[in-house]
Rosetta silent file (secondary structure, phi, psi, omega in degrees, C-alpha in Angstrom):
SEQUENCE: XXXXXXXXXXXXXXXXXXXXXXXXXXXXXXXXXXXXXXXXXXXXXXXXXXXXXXXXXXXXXXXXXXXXXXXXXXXXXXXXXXXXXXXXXXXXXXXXXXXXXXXXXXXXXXXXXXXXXXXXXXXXXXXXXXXXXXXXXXXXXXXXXXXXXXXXXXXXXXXXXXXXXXXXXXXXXXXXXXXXXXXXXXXXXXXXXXXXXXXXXXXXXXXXXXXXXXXXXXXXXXXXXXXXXXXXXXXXXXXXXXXXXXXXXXXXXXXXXXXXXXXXXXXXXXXXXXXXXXXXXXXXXXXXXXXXXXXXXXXXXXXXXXXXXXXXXXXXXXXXXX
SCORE:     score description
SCORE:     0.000 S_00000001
   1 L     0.000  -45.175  164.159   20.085   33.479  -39.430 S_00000001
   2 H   -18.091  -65.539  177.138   19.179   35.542  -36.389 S_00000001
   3 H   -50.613  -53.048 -142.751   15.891   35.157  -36.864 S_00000001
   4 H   -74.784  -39.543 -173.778   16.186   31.754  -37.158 S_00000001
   5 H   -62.523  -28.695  159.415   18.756   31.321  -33.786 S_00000001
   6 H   -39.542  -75.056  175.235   16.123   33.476  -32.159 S_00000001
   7 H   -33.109  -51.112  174.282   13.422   30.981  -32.842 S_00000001
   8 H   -40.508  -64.712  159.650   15.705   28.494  -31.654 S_00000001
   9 H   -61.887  -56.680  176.835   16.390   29.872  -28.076 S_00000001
  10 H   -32.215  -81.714  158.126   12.898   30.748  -27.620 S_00000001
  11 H     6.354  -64.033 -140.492   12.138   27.176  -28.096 S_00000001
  12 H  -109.515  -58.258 -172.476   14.741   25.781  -26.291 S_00000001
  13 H   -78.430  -17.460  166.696   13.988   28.037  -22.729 S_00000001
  14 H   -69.391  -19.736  177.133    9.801   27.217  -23.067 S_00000001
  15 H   -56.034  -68.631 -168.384   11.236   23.672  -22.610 S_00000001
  16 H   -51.439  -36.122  151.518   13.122   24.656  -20.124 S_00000001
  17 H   -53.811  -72.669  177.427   10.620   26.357  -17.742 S_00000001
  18 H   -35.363  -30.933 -169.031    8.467   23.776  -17.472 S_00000001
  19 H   -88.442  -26.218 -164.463   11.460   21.497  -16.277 S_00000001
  20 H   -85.209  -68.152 -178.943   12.374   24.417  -13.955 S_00000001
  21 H   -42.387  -55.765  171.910    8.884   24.815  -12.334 S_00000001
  22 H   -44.812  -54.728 -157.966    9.056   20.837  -11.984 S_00000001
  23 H   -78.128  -53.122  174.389   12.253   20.761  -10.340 S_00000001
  24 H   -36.048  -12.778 -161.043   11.159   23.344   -8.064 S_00000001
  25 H  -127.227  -12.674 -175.695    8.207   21.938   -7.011 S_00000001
  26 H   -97.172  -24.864  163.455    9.587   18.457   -6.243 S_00000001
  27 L   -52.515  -35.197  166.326   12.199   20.667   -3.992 S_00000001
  28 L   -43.707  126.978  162.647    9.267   21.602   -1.265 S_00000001
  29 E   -59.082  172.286 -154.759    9.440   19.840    1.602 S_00000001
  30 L  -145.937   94.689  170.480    6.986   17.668    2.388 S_00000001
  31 E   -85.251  166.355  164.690    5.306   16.663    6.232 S_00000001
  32 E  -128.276  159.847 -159.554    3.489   14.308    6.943 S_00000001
  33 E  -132.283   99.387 -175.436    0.734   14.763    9.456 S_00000001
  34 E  -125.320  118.754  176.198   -0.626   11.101   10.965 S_00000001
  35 E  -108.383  155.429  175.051   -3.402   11.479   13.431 S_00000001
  36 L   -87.439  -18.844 -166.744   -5.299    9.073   15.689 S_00000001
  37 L   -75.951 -157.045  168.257   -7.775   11.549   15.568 S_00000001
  38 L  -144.632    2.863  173.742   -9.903   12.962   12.423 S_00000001
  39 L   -74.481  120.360 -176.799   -8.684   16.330   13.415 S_00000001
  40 L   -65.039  173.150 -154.329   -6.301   18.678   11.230 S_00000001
  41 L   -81.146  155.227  175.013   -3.141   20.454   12.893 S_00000001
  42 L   -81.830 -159.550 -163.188   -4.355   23.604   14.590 S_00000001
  43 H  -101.564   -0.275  174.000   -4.151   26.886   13.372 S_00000001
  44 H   -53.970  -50.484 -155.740   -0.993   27.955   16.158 S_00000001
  45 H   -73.691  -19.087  161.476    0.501   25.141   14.525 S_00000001
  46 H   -69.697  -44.174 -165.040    0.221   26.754   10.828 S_00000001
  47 H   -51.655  -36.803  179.399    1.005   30.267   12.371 S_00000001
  48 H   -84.472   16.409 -176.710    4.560   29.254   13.308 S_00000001
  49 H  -105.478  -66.337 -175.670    5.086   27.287   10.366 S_00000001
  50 H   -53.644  -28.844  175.646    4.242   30.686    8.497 S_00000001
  51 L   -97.584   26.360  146.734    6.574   32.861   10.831 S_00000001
  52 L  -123.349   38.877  131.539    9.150   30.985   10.026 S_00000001
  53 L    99.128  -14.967  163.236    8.788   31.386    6.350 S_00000001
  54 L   -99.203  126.922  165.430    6.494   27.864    5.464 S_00000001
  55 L  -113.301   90.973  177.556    3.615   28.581    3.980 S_00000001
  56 L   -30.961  135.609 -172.045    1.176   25.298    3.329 S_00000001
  57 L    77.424  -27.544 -163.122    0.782   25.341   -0.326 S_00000001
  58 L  -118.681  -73.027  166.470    2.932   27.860   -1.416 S_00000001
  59 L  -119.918   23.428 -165.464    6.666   26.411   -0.433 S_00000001
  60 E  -127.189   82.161 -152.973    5.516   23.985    1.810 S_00000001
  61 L  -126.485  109.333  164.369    2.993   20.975    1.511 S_00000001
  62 L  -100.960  160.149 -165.063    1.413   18.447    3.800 S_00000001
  63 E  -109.481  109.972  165.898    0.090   15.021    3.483 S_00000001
  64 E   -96.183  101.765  165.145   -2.543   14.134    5.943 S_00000001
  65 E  -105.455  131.321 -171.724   -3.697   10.835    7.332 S_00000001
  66 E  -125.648  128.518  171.218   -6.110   10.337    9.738 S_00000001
  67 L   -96.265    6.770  168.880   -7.353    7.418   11.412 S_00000001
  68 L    57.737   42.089  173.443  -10.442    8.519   12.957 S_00000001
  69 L    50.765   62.000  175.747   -9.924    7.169   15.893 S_00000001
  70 L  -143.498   75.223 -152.780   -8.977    3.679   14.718 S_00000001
  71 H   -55.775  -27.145  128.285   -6.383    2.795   16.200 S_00000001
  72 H    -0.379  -37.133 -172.660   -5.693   -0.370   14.403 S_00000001
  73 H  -115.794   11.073  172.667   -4.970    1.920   11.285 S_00000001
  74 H   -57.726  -44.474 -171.267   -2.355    3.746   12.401 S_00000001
  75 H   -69.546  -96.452 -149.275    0.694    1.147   10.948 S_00000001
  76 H   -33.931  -50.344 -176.161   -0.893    1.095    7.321 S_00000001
  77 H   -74.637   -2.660 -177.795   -1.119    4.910    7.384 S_00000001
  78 H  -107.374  -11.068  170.505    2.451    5.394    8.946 S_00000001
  79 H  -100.798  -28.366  168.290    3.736    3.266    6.457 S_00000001
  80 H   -60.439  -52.531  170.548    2.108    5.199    3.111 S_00000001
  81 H   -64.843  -19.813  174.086    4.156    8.267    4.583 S_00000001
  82 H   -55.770  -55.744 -152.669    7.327    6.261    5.147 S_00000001
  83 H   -80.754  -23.365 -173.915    6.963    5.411    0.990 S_00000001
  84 L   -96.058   16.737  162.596    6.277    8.861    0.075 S_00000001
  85 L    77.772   21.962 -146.224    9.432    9.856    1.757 S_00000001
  86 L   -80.297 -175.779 -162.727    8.356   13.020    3.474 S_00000001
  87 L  -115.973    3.624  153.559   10.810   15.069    5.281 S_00000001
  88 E  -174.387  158.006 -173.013    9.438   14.642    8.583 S_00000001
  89 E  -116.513  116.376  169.807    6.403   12.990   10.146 S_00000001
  90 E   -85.296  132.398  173.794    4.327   14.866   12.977 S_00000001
  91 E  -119.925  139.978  168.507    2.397   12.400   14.940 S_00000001
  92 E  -145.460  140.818   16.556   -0.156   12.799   17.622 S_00000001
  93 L   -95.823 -154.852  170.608   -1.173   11.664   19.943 S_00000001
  94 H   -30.797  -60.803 -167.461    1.379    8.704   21.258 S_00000001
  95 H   -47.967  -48.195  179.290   -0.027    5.423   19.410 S_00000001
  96 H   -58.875  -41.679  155.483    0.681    7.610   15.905 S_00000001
  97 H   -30.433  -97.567 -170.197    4.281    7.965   17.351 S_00000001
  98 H   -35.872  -13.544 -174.830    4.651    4.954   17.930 S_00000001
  99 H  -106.843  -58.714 -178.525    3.325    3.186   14.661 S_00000001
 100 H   -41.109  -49.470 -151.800    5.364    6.095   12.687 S_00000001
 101 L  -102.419    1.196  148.863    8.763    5.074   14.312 S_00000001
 102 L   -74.435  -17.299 -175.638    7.715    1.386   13.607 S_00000001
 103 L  -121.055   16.217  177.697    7.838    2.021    9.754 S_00000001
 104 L  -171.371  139.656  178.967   10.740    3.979    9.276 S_00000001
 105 L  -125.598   34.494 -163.057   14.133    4.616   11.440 S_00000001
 106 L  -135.429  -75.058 -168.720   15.667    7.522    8.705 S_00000001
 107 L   -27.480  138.504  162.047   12.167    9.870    8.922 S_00000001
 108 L   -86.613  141.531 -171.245   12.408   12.274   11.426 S_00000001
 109 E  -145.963  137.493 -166.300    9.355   12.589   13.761 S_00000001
 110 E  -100.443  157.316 -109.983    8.045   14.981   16.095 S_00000001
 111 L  -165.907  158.575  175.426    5.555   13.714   18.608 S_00000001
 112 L   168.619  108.634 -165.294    2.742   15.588   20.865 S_00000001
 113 E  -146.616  125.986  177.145    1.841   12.792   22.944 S_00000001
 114 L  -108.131   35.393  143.770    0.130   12.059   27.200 S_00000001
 115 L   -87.997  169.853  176.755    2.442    8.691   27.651 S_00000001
 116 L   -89.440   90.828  175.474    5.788    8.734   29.016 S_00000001
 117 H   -25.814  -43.628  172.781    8.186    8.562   25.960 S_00000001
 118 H   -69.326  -49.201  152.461   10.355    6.997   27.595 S_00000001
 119 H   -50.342  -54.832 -178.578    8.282    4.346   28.718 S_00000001
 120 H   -41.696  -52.115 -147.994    6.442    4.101   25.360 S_00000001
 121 L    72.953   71.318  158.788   10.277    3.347   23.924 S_00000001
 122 L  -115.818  -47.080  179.913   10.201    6.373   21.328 S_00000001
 123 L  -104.848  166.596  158.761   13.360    8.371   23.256 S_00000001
 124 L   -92.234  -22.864  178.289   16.127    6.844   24.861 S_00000001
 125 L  -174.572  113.690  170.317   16.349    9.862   27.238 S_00000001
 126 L    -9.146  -74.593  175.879   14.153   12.898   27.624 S_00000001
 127 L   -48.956  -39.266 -160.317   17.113   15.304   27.560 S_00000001
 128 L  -130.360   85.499 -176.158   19.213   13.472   25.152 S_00000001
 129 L   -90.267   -3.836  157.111   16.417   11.441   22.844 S_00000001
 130 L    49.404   51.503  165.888   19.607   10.040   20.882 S_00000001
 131 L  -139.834 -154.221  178.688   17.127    9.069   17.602 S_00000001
 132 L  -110.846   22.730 -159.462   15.345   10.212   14.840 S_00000001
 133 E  -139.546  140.456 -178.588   12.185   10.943   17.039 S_00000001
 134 E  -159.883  142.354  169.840   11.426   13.964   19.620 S_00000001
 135 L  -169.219 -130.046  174.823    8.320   16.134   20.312 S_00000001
 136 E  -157.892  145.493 -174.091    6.612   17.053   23.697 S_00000001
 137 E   -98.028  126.338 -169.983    4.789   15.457   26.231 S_00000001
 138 L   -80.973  -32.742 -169.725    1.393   16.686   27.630 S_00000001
 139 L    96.205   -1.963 -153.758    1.532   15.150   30.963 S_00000001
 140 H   -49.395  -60.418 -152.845   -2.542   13.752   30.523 S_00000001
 141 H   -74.015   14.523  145.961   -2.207   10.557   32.227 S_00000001
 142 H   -61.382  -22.827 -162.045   -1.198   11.996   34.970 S_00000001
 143 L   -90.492   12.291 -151.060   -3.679   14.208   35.807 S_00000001
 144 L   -66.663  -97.281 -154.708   -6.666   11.748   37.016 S_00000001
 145 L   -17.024  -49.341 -168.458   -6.135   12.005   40.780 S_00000001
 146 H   -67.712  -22.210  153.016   -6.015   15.866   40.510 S_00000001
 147 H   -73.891  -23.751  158.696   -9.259   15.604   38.823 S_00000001
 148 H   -42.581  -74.759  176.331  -10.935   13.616   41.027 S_00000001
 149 H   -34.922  -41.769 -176.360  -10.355   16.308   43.506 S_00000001
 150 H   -68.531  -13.695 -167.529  -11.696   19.046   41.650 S_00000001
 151 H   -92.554  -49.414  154.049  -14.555   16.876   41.185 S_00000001
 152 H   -31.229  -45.584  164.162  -14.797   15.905   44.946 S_00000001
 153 H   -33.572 -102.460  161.471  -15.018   19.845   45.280 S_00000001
 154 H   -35.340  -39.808  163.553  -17.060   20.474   43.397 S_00000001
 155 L  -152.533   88.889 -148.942  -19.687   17.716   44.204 S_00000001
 156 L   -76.765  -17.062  162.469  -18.613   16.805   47.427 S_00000001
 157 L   -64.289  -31.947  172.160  -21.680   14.098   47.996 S_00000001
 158 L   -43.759  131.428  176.722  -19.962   11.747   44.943 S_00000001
 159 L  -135.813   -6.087 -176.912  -19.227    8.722   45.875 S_00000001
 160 E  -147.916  116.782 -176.232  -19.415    6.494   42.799 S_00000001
 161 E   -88.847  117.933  163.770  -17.053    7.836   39.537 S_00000001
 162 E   -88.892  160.666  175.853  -17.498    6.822   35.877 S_00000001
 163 E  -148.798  102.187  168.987  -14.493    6.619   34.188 S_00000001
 164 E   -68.696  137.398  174.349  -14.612    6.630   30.358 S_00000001
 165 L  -157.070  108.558  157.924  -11.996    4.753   28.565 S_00000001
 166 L   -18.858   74.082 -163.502  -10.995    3.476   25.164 S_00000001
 167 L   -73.472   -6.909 -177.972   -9.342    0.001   25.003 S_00000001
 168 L  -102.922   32.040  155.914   -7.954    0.406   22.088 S_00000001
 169 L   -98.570  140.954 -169.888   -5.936    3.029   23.326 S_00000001
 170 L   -84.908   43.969  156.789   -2.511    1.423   24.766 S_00000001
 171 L  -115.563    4.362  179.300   -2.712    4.310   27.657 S_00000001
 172 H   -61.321  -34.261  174.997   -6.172    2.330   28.765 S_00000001
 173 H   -63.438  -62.983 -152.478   -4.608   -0.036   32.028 S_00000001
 174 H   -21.215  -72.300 -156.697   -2.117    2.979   32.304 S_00000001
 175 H   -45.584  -57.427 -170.569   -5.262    5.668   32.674 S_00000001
 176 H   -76.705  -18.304  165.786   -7.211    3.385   34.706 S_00000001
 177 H   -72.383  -79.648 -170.135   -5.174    1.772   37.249 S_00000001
 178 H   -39.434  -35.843 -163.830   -3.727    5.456   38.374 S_00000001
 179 H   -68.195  -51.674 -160.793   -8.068    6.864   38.253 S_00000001
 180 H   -55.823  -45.459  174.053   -8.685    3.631   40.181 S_00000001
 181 H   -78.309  -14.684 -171.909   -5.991    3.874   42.836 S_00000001
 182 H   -58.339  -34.103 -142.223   -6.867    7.970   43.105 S_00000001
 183 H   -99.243  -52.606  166.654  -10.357    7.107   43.906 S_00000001
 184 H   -43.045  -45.977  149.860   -9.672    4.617   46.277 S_00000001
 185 L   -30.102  -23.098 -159.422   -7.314    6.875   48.243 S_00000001
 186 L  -131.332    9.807  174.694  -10.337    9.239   48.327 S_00000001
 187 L    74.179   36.027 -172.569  -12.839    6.452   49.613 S_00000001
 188 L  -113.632  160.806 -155.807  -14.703    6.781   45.868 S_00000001
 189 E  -125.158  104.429  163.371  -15.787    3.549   43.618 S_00000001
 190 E   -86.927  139.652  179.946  -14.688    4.073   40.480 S_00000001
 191 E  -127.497  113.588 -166.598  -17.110    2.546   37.582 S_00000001
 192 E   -97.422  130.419  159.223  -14.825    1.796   34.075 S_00000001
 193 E  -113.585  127.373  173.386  -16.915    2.189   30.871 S_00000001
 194 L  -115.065  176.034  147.311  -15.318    1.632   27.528 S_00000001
 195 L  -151.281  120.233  159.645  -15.905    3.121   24.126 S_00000001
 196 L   -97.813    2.397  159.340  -14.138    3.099   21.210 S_00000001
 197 L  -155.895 -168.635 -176.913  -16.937    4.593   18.661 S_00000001
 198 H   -68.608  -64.803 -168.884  -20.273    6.666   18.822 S_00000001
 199 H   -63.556  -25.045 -173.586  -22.655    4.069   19.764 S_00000001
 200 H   -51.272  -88.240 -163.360  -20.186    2.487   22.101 S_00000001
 201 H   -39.760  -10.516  164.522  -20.507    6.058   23.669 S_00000001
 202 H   -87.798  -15.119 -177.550  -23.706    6.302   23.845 S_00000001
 203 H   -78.211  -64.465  174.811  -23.942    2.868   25.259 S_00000001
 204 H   -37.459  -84.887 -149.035  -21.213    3.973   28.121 S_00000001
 205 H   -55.853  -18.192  151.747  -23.359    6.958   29.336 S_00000001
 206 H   -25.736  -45.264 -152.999  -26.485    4.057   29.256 S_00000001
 207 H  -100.633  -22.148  172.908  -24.573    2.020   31.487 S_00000001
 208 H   -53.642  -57.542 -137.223  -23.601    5.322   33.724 S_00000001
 209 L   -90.507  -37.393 -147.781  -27.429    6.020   34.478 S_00000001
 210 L   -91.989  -22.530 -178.093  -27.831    2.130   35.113 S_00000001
 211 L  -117.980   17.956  140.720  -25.174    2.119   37.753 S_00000001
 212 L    86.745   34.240 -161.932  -26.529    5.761   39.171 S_00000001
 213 L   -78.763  112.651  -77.795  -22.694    7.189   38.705 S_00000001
 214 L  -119.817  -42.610 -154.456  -22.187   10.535   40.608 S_00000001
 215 E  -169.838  161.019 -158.220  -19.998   11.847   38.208 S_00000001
 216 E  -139.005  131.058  169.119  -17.479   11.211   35.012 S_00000001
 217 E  -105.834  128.437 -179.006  -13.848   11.407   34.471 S_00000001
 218 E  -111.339  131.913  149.349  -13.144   10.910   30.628 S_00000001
 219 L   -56.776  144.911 -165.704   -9.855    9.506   29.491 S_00000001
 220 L   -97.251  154.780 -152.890   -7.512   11.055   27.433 S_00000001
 221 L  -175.182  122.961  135.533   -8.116    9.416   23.824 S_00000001
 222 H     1.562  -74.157  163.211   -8.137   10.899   20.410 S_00000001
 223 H   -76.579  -68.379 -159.885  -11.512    9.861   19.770 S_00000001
 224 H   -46.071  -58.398 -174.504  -13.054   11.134   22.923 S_00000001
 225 H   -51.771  -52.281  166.300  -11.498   14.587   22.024 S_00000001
 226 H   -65.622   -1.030  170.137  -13.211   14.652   18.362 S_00000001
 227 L  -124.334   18.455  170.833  -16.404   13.455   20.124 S_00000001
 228 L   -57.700 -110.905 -142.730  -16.499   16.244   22.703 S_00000001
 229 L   -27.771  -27.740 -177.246  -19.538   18.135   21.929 S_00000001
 230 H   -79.493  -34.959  164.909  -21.205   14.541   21.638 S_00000001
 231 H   -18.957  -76.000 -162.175  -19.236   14.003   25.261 S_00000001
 232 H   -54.749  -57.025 -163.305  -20.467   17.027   26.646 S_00000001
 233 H   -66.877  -40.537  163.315  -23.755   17.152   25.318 S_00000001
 234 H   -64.755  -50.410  170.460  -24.738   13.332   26.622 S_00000001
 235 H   -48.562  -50.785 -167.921  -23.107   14.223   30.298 S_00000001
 236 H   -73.596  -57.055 -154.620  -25.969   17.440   30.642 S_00000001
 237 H   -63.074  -18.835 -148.455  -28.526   15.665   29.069 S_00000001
 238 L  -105.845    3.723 -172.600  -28.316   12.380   31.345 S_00000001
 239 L    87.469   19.289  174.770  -27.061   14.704   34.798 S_00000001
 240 L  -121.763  112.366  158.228  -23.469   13.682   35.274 S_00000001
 241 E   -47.283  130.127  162.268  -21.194   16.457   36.068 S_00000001
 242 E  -131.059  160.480  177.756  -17.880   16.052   34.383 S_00000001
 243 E  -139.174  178.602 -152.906  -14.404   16.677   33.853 S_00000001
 244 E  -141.582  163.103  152.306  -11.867   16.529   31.096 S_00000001
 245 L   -77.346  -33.708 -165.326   -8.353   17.053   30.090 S_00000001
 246 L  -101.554  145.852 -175.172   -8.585   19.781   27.793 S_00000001
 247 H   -79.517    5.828  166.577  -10.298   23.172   27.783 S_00000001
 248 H   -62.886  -22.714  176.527  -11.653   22.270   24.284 S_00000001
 249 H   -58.687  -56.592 -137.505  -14.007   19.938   26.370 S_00000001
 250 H   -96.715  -78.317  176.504  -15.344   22.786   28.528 S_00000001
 251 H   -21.786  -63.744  179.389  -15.742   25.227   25.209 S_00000001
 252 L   -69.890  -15.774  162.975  -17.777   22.532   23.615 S_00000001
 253 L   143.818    4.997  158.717  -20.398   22.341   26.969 S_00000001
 254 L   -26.554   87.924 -141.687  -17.852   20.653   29.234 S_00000001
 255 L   -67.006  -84.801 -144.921  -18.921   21.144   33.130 S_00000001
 256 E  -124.427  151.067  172.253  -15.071   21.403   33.823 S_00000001
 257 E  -127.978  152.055  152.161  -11.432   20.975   32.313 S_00000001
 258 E  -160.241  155.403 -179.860   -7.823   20.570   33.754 S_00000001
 259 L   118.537  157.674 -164.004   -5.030   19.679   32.232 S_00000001
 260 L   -87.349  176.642  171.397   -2.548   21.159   29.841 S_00000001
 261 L    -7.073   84.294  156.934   -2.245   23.910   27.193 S_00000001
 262 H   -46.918  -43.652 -179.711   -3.039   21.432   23.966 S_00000001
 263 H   -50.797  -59.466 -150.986   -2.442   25.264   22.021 S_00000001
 264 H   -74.854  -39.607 -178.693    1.041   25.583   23.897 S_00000001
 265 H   -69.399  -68.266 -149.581    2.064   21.849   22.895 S_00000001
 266 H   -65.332   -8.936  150.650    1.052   22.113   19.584 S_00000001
 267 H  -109.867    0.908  154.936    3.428   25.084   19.030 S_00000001
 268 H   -70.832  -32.914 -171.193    6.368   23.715   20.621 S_00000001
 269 H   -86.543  -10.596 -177.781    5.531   20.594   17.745 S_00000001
 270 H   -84.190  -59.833 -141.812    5.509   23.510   15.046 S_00000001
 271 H   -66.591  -37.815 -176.711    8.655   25.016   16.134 S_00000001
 272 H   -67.475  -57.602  178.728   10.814   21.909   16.158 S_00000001
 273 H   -37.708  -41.598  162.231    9.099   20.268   12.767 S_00000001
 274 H   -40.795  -52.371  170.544   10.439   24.136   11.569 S_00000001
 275 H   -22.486  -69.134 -161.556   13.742   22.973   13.440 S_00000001
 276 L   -85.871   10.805 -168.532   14.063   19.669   11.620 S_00000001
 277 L  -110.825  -44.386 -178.808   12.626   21.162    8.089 S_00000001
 278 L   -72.880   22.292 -176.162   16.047   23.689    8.535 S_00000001
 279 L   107.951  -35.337  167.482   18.511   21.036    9.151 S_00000001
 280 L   -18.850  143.412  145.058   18.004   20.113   13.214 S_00000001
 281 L  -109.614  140.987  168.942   18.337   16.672   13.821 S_00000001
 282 H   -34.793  -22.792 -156.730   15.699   15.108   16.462 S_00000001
 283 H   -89.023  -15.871 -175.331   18.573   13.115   18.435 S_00000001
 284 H  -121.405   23.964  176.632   19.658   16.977   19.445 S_00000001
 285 L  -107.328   84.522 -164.862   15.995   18.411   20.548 S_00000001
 286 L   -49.264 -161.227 -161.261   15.348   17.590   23.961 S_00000001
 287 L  -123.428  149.691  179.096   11.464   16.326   24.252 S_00000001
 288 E  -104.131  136.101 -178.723    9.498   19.228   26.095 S_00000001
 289 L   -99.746   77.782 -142.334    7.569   18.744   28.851 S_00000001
 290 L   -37.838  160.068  166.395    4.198   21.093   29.077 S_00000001
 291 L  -134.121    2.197 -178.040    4.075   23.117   32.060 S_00000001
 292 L   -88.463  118.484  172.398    1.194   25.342   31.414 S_00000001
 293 L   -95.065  123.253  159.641   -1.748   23.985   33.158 S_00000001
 294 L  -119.828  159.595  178.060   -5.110   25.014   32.660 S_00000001
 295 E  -136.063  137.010  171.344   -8.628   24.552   34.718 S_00000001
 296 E  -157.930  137.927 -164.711  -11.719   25.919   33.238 S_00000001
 297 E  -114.231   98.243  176.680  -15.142   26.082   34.668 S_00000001
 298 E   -97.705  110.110 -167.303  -18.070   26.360   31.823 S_00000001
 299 H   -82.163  -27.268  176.037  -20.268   28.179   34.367 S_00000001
 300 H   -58.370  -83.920 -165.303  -23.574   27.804   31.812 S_00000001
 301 H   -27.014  -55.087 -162.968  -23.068   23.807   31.752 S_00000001
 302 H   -70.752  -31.920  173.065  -23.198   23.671   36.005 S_00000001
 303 H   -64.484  -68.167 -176.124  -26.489   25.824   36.027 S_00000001
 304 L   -70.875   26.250  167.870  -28.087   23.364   33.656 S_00000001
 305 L  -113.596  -42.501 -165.534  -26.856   20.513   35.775 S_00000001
 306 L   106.860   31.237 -177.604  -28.211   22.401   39.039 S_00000001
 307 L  -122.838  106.107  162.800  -24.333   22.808   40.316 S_00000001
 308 L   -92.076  119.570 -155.567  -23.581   25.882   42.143 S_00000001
 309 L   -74.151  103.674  164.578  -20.042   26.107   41.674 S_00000001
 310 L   -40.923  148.216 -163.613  -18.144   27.313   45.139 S_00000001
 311 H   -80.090  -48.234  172.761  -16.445   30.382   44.839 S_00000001
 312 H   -21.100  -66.008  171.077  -13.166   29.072   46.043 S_00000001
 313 H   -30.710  -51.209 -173.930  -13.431   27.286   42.817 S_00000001
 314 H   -62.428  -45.395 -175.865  -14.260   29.958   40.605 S_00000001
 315 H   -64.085  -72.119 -168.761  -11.101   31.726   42.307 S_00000001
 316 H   -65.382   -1.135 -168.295   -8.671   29.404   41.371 S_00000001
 317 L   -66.099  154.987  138.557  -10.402   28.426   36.740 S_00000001
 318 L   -58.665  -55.408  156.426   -8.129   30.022   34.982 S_00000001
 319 E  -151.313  151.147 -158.078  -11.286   30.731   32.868 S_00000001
 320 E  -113.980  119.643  178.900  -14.856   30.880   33.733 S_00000001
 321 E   -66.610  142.137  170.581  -17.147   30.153   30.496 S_00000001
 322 L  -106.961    0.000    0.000  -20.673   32.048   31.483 S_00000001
């Protein structure tokens, strides 16, 4: 009879694991990660997920969609994470925001975005975003005039600016209006290029050479960022100094960057999705605003343009690539 009740439990608890393991496994949270981009989250953005105890794969998992810089495909892919119910959605840049909090008003969703939030209509109030939506704002489309200058600076004979731009980003009038009035202000003729895929971009810097353009301001865009090194690599070859927002530009063969800390946002966007995976709600995270700035001068890049950089310059990069 022992034997037999033995047999019995034994039986009875291999069921029972499996159902255990199961349950256990449907308990991990679950992000969702929707990019405009084709780029995964960086690795800042795992490390604080891991020092606070998630570890992708292990008690943690995310679901990644990317639209490859198509923007168009944002809603369909913001709506597959809405159905699989995930326990918060990080979106970047803006547009992914903005399509995420179109398919669901329960998800919570953190943001890393260079629009005005407010503007956009994702918060109701910076401080107070009094939703299900929160994150931090880079500040991009702000920074054209201050780039101009550095660019002015730097090649103080420019008088006629390309200005790369996406239309199918909704920060394209935005970007371009602000570049347009900077330049004017600074007696310079800005010349708008779009692209929204690789031959478009190769087509832009075509049209650059054809209208003799001094120098190039790139827009901040998704796609542009996941096409630096083609970016970079087209500016040197054709002779147009340029400058970017991010120092990821400048890294990949960028003549220059400004604008801020992408690293710095992207762990402010960890630490709340941590926030909101441990009970926060978004409506009580104000939205952060970077304040970390960076300028960087890839000092290789201006020698193979035939740009001696003034030292004044050099004194204020933050960092000088050799």
């Amino acid at each position: 009879m022992r034997r037999r009740r033995f047999i019995a439990l034994l039986g009875s608890t291999a069921v029972a694991w499996p159902l255990a393991a199961r349950a256990q496994q449907s308990a991990m949270p679950v992000i969702g990660y929707l990019s405009a981009g084709a780029s995964a989250p960086t690795a800042i953005f795992r490390q604080v997920l891991a020092e606070a105890g998630y570890v992708e794969g292990r008690n943690v998992a995310i679901e990644y969609r990317f639209a490859e810089g198509k923007y168009d495909r944002l809603p369909a892919l913001a709506a597959e994470l809405a159905r699989r119910h995930v326990a918060v959605i990080v979106a970047v840049p803006t547009p992914a925001a903005v399509a995420a909090k179109a398919e669901t008003a329960s998800i919570p969703i953190v943001f890393l975005g260079a629009e005005d939030p407010v503007r956009v209509g994702l918060v109701a109030n910076l401080a107070r975003p009094g939703g299900h939506v929160t994150g931090a704002s880079l500040l991009f489309a702000e920074l054209g005039p201050k780039q101009l200058g550095l660019l002015r600076e730097l090649v103080p004979t420019a008088t006629r600016i390309g200005l790369l731009i996406n239309p199918s980003n909704m920060n394209a009038d935005d970007v371009t209006k602000d570049v347009t009035a900077a330049g004017a202000a600074l007696g310079l003729q800005i010349e708008v290029v779009h692209a929204s895929n690789i031959l478009e971009i190769d087509a832009a810097f075509a049209s650059l050479v054809r209208k003799r353009a001094d120098a190039l301001v790139a827009g901040t865009d998704s796609f542009f960022f996941n096409r630096r090194l083609q970016l970079a690599t087209l500016a040197t070859r054709h002779g147009i100094p340029g400058v970017y927002n991010a120092r990821e530009y400048a890294e990949a063969g960028g003549l220059m960057s400004y604008g801020t800390s992408l690293m710095e946002a992207f762990r402010q966007v960890a630490i709340y999705t941590v926030r909101i995976l441990q009970g926060a709600k978004p409506a009580d995270l104000p939205v952060v605003q970077s304040s970390k700035f960076e300028f960087v001068i890839n000092l290789s890049t201006a020698r193979a343009l035939g740009i001696e950089v003034p030292p004044t310059l050099l004194a204020r990069a933050d960092e000088v690539i050799e």
